[in-house]
C-alpha angles and dihedrals in degrees: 000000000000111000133192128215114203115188113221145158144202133192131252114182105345088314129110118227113198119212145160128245109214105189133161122248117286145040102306148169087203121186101241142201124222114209127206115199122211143255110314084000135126144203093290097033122197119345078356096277093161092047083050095046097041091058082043085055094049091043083071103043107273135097142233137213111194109179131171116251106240101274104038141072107339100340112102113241130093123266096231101055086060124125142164091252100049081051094054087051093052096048082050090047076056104060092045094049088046084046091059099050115089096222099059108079100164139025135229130157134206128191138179128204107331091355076066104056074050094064092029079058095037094056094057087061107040124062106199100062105133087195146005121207117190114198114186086330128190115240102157112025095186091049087060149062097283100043097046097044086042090048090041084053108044093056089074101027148350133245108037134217105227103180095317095320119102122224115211130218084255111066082039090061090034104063088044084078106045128106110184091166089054081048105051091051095066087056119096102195121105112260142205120223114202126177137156115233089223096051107143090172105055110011122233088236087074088055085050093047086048084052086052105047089043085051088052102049085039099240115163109255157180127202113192117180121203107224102233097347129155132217096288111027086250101173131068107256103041088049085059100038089055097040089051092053089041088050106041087046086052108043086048093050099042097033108029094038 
């Protein structure tokens, strides 16, 4: 199937996010999925899985929107005045931007790491989502890698310096404060639920809590667990296994349904 990537971008707060359209070959409307990439991430995250999984998307007839949060990648914004709420309001900036274009007839996210505590938090607070998918997703921040090395750091100094990248008092106080879990319950969309069983950076109990709250609220779901996988599925077989059951969960939910 010939695609097509336009890059585009829209505004939130004064700032400009740049992002790429992958649609199918024709006129549309195409049910789409919006992507939101992780902490430190960008648009086509690590070995350039969303960008994979995006072209896998528009091979089946729907399409996919990746951006870069502000601050990050291509997106304006600085790094250090990040923080887990201004992220929320730009993936919801997202979706509205995605809702007033005429080729968009449907909505799904996708999120990975901390872009999926975003759509685990999104999907409590929209209600047309036709699907959720959940890749090594964040439910407790100070319960992983990033909240317990921030909290470990900012004991001695702010901001800190993350690989090159600062990290302001503001995202550390921020993500105190955030329940995906509590989030996540309120939405009413299926979800898929992906984790690697070797994740040192977002443990797969937290997969397993997000299996239990959704039990509980009696949301539809899926738990798939990656057999020896890392953070980011960085190795060939485990990329392809997770694009082909996103892919599969999304194109039955948006296209079947």
């Amino acid at each position: 199937m010939l695609t097509m990537r336009e890059p585009v971008y829209f505004e939130n707060q004064g700032e400009r996010l740049i992002g790429v359209l992958h649609k199918p070959a024709g006129k549309g409307p195409f049910p789409t999925v919006c992507f939101f990439h992780g902490f430190t991430g960008n648009k086509a995250e690590a070995h350039r899985i969303f960008v994979d999984a995006a072209e896998e998307l528009v091979r089946r007839g729907v399409a996919a929107f990746r951006f870069d949060f502000r601050g990050s990648g291509d997106s304006e914004g600085d790094f250090i005045n990040m923080t887990f709420s201004n992220e929320v309001s730009d993936a919801l900036k997202a979706l509205d931007f995605l809702r007033n274009r005429d080729d968009v007839a449907s909505l799904a996210v996708l999120g990975l790491s901390m872009g999926g505590a975003i759509a685990a938090t999104v999907s409590g607070q929209v209600s047309d989502l036709k699907a959720v998918v959940l890749w090594s997703a964040v439910g407790s921040f100070m319960d992983c890698l990033v909240g317990d090395s921030i909290e470990k750091a900012a004991a001695e100094r702010l901001p800190i310096d993350w690989g090159g990248y600062l990290i302001g008092k503001g995202f550390y106080e921020d993500i105190a404060k955030q329940n995906a879990y509590a989030s996540i319950a309120k939405n009413k969309a299926p979800v898929l639920i992906i984790h690697g069983t070797e994740d040192n950076a977002v443990q797969i109990e937290q997969a397993k809590e997000y299996d239990r709250v959704l039990t509980k609220a009696g949301v539809t779901h899926q738990l798939h667990i990656v057999t020896g996988a890392d953070h980011c599925y960085c190795r060939q077989d485990w990329k392809k296994e997770v694009i082909k059951a996103s892919a599969d969960f999304l194109t039955e939910n948006m296209l079947n349904r």
